[in-house]
N, C-alpha and C positions, 0 to 999 in steps of 0.2 A: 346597288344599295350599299353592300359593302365600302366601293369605294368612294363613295360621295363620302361616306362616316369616315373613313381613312383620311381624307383632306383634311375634312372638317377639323378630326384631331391634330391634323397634323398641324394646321394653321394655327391655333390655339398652344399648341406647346411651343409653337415660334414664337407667338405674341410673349408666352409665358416667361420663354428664358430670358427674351430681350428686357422686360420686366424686371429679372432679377437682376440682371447685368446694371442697368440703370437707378433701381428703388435698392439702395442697400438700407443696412440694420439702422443705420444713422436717418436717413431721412427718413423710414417707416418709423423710427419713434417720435426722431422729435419735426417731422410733418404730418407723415401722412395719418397717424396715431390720433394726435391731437386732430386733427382737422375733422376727422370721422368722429370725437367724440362729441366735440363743437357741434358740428351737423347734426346730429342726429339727438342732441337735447332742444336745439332750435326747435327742429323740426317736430319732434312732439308736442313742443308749446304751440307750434301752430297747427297741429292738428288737434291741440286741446281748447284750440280757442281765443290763446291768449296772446297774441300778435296784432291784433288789431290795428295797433300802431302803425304796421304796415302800409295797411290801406287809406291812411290818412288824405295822402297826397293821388293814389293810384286805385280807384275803386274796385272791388275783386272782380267784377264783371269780366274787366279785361283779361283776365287769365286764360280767357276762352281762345285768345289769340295766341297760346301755345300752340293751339291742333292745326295751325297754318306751318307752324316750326317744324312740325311733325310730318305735315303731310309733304314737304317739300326736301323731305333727308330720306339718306338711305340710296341703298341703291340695292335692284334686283341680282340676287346672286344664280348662276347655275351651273358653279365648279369645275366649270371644265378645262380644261388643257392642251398645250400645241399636241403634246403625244396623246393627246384619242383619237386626233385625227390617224393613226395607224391602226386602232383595234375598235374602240368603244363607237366609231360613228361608221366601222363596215358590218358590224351588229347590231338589232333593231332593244333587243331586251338591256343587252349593260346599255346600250344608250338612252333607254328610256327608262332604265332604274337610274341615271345618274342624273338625269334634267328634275325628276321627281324628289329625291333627293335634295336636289335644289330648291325646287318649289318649295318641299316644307322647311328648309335652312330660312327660306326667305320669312316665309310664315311666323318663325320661332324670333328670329328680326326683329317684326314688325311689331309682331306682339309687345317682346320687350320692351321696344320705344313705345306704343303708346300708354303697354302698363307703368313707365315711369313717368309720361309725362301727365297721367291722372294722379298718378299721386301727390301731384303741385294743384294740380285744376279741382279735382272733386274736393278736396277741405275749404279751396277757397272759394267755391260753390254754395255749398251743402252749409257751410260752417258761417261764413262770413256773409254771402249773397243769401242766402234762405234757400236758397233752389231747391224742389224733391231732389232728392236720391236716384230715384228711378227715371227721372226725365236726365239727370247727367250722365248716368250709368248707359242710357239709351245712342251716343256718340260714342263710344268706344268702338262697337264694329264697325260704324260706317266712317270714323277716322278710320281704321284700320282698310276698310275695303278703298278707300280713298287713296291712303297711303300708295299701300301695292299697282292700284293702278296709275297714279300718278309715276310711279318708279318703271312701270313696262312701257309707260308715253313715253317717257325721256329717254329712254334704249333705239325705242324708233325711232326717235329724233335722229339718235345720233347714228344712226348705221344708216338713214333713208337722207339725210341733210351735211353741206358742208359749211363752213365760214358762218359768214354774215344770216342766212336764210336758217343756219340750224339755232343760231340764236334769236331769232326775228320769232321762230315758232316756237320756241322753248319758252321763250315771254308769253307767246298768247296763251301755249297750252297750261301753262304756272298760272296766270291769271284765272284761264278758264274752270282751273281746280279750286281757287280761291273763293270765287264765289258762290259757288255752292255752300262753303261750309258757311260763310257768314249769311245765307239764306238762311237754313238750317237753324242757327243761333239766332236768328229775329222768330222762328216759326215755332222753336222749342223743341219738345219731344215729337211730334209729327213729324218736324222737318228733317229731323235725324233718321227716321224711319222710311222717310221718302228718299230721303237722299241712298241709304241703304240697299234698296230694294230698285234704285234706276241704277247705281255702279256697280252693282254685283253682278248679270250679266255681261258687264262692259270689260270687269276683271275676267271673266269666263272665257270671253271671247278675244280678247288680248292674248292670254294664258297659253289658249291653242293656235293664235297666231306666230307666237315668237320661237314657239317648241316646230313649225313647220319650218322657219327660215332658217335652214340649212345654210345660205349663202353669206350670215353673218357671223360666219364661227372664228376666223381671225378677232373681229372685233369682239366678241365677249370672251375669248381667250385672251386679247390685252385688258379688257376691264378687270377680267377673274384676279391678273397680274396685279394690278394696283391696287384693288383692294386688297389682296392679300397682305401687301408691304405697307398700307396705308396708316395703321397703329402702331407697327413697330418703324416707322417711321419718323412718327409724331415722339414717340418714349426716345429716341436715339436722338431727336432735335430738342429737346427739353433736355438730354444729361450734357450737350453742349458739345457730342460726336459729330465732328463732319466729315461727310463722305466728299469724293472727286467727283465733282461733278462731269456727267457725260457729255461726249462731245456732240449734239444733234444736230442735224439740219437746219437749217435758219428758216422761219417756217413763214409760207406766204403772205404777203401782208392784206388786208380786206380792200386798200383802193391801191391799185399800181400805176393808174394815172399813164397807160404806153400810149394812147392814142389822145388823149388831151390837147389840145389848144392854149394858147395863148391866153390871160384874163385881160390882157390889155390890149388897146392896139398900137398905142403910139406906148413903147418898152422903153427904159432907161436900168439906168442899174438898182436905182432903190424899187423901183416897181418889178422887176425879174427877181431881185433878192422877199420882198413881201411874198410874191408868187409862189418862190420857192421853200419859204418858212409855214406856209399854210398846207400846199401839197405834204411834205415833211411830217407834218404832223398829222396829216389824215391817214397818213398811209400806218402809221402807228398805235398797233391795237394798246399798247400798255398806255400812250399818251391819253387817247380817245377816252377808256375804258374808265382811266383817272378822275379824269375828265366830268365824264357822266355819271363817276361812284361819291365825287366830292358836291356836284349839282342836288342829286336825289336825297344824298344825308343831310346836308343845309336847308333844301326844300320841307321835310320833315321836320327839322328840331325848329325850322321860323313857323311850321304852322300848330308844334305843339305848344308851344312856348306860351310862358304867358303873356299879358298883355305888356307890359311896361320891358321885358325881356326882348320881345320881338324888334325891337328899336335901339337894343344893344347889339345885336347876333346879325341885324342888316348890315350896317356895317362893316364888320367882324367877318361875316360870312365873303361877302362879295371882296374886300383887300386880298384874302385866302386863297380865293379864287383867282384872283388877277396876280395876286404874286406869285402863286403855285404854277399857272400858266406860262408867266415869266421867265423862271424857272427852266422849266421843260424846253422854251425856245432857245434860253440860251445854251443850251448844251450842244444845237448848231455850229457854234463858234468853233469849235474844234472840228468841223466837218472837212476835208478837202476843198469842194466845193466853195465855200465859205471865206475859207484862207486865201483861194485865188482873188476873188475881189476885192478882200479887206488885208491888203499887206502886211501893216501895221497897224496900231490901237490907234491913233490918228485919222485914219482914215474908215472909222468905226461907223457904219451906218446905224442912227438909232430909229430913227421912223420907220421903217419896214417895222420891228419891232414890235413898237406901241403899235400899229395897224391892225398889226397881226393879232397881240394879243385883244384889241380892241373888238376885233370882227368876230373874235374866239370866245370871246368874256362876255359879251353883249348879252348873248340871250339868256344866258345864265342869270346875270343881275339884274334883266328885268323880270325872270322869273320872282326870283327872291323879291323883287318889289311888290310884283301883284298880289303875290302870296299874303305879305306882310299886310297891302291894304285893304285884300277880300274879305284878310280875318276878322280884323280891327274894324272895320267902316263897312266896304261895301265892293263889289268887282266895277263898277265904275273906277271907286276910288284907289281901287287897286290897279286898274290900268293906267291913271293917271301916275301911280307914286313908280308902280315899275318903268314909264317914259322917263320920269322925272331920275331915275336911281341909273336908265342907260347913259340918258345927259350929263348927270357927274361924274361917269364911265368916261364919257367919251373925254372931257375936261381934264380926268386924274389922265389916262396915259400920253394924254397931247403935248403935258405939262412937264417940267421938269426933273417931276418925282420917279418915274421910270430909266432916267440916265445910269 
C-alpha cells in the first residue's frame, strides 16, 4: 500500500514541477488566469440556462455522445515497475497490496473523467433536453463500469495480439463497447441499469483475470512507463522543449510482400515500376493509416453536412484525397530503386503514377459518392453518383492534370 501511494506521489510531483518549469508567472496571468475566468462565467450561464444559443444548430440530445469519448480513454493503471520483479512479485502480500493500490488509482481515474464529463452532459440534459435528473444520474456507474472494462479489453489486446490482428480486434472490441451505450440511450433509465448490472460482473471477472497473468509483467511495466511521462510530455511539447529523439528499431511493416508474385505477366518497366509503387505503399503503416484516417473524416463531414454543402466537400474531399495520395507516391522518387530506372527527369515515367494513385483513390471517391447520394436521394442513387464520381477519377488522373 505504501508503495503504490509512494508512486503515486511521486508521479504527481513530476508532473508538478514540469508544470512549473513550463506555466511561468507570465502565462498563469495573462493565459491561464484569464482563460479559467472566461470558463467558468460561461459555464455558469450554461448551467443557469442561458446558452441556449448553443443548441441552435446542435440539439443537446447529442451530448450523450460524450460517454463514448469517455468510455474509450484512459488506460488501466497498476504501478508497477522493472524493479519488483526483484522483491514485490517474489512476495504474495506487497504484491497484492500493490496491484490493489492500482485497482483503486484506476477507480479514483475513472471516476474523475466521468465526473467531468457529466458536468457537460447532465445541464445539457436536465436543463436544455428536459430529461429527469434521476434517469441521467442513472449512466454514471454504468459509463463508469463500462469505462474500466473497456480499459482491461484493450490490455488483453495488446499483451494476447500483434500487428494488423491486434488492431482488427481493438475495432471490434471498440465497437462492441459502443453499442451498448447507444442501446442504453434509446431505452433510457432501464437501459442504463441493464447495461450496469450485465458489465459489472464482466469487470469482476476481468479484474481477477489480468491480477493472475503474471506472464505480462514486462508489458505493463512499459505501459506503467508511458503513462507516467505521458503529461509531462505533453507540458514539455507545448513550452516548445525538444528532446533527442531515440534511436529505435525500424519496426516491422504489416505486408512485406517476400513471397509475392508478379501482378502481371507479360512486365515492362512502367508495369514493374506501378507494381512496385502499390506494394511500397501497402507495406507502409503511416501511408495506409493516412489513408483510412482522411477516408473516415470526409465520409463523416459528407454525411453530416447539410444538403447544398454536401456538393461542395464532394469535390473538395475526393481532389484532397487524390492529391494527398499523390503526394505520398511521390516521395518514391527519391528511393534507390527509383533512380535506377528513371536516370533523369526526361525519362520520368508518369502513368505508373496516375495508376497507382487511381487503383488507390478509387474506392475512397466512390465511397464519398454513395454517401453524398444515399443522403440526398436514395442508395440506388447513391450507387449511381459514387460510379459516376470513380469515372471522373479515372478521367482527372489519366489526364494531364497529374503531370
Amino acid at each position: 500500500m505504501k508503495t503504490g501511494k509512494r508512486r503515486i506521489v511521486q508521479e504527481w510531483a513530476y508532473h508538478l514541477s514540469v508544470w512549473r518549469l513550463v506555466i511561468d508567472w507570465t502565462v498563469a496571468l495573462y493565459l491561464v488566469v484569464p482563460a479559467a475566468v472566461i470558463g467558468g462565467w460561461h459555464y455558469w450561464q450554461f448551467v443557469e440556462g442561458q446558452m441556449s444559443h448553443w443548441f441552435s444548430v446542435l440539439p443537446p440530445e447529442r451530448a450523450v455522445f460524450l460517454w463514448i469519448a469517455v468510455i474509450h480513454s484512459g488506460t488501466f493503471r497498476w504501478l508497477v515497475m522493472d524493479a519488483d520483479l526483484l522483491f514485490h512479485r517474489r512476495f504474495d502480500e506487497p504484491w497484492e497490496a500493490l496491484q490493489k493500490t492500482g485497482i483503486r488509482y484506476s477507480l479514483f481515474l475513472s471516476v474523475t473523467a466521468v465526473l467531468s464529463a457529466a458536468a457537460v452532459i447532465v445541464p445539457a440534459l436536465t436543463v436544455y433536453a428536459g430529461e429527469p435528473l434521476y434517469a441521467v444520474l442513472l449512466f454514471l456507474p454504468a459509463v463508469l463500469v463500462l469505462r474500466m472494462t473497456g480499459q482491461l479489453v484493450q490490455q488483453k489486446i495488446d499483451i494476447r495480439f500483434e500487428r494488423w490482428r491486434r488492431t482488427a480486434v481493438a475495432i471490434f472490441c471498440r465497437a462492441g463497447l459502443t453499442v451498448p451505450i447507444l442501446a442504453a440511450v434509446f431505452f433510457g433509465s432501464y437501459g442504463a441499469a441493464l447495461l450496469f448490472l450485465t458489465f459489472l460482473p464482466v469487470l469482476w471477472w476481468l479484474l481477477k483475470s489480468r491480477r493472475k497473468e503474471a506472464w505480462a509483467f514486462p508489458q505493463d511495466c512499459q505501459r506503467e512507463a508511458e503513462q507516467r511521462m505521458k503529461y509531462s510530455s505533453f507540458l514539455l511539447q507545448l513550452s516548445g522543449f525538444h528532446t533527442k529523439q531515440k534511436k529505435e528499431p525500424r519496426r516491422k511493416p504489416l505486408l512485406l510482400f517476400t513471397q509475392s508474385g508478379s501482378l502481371f505477366r507479360d512486365m515492362n518497366q512502367e508495369l514493374r515500376l506501378f507494381e512496385w509503387l502499390l506494394k511500397r505503399w501497402l507495406r507502409s503503416r503511416a501511408h495506409v493509416f493516412l489513408y483510412l484516417q482522411l477516408t473516415v473524416v470526409f465520409s463523416i463531414a459528407l454525411a453530416a453536412a447539410p444538403g447544398w454543402v454536401k456538393w461542395v466537400l464532394l469535390p473538395v474531399c475526393s481532389l484532397i484525397v487524390v492529391h494527398t495520395t499523390y503526394q505520398v507516391l511521390g516521395e518514391a522518387k527519391n528511393h534507390p530503386f527509383f533512380q535506377l530506372i528513371c536516370r533523369d527527369a526526361s525519362s520520368l515515367p508518369v502513368r505508373p503514377f496516375r495508376r497507382a494513385v487511381g487503383l488507390i483513390t478509387t474506392p475512397a471517391v466512390f465511397l464519398f459518392g454513395f454517401i453524398t447520394g444515399a443522403v440526398v436521394f436514395q442508395p440506388l442513387a447513391g450507387l449511381l453518383l459514387g460510379a459516376a464520381a470513380a469515372l471522373l477519377l479515372y478521367l482527372f488522373y489519366t489526364s494531364s492534370l497529374l503531370a
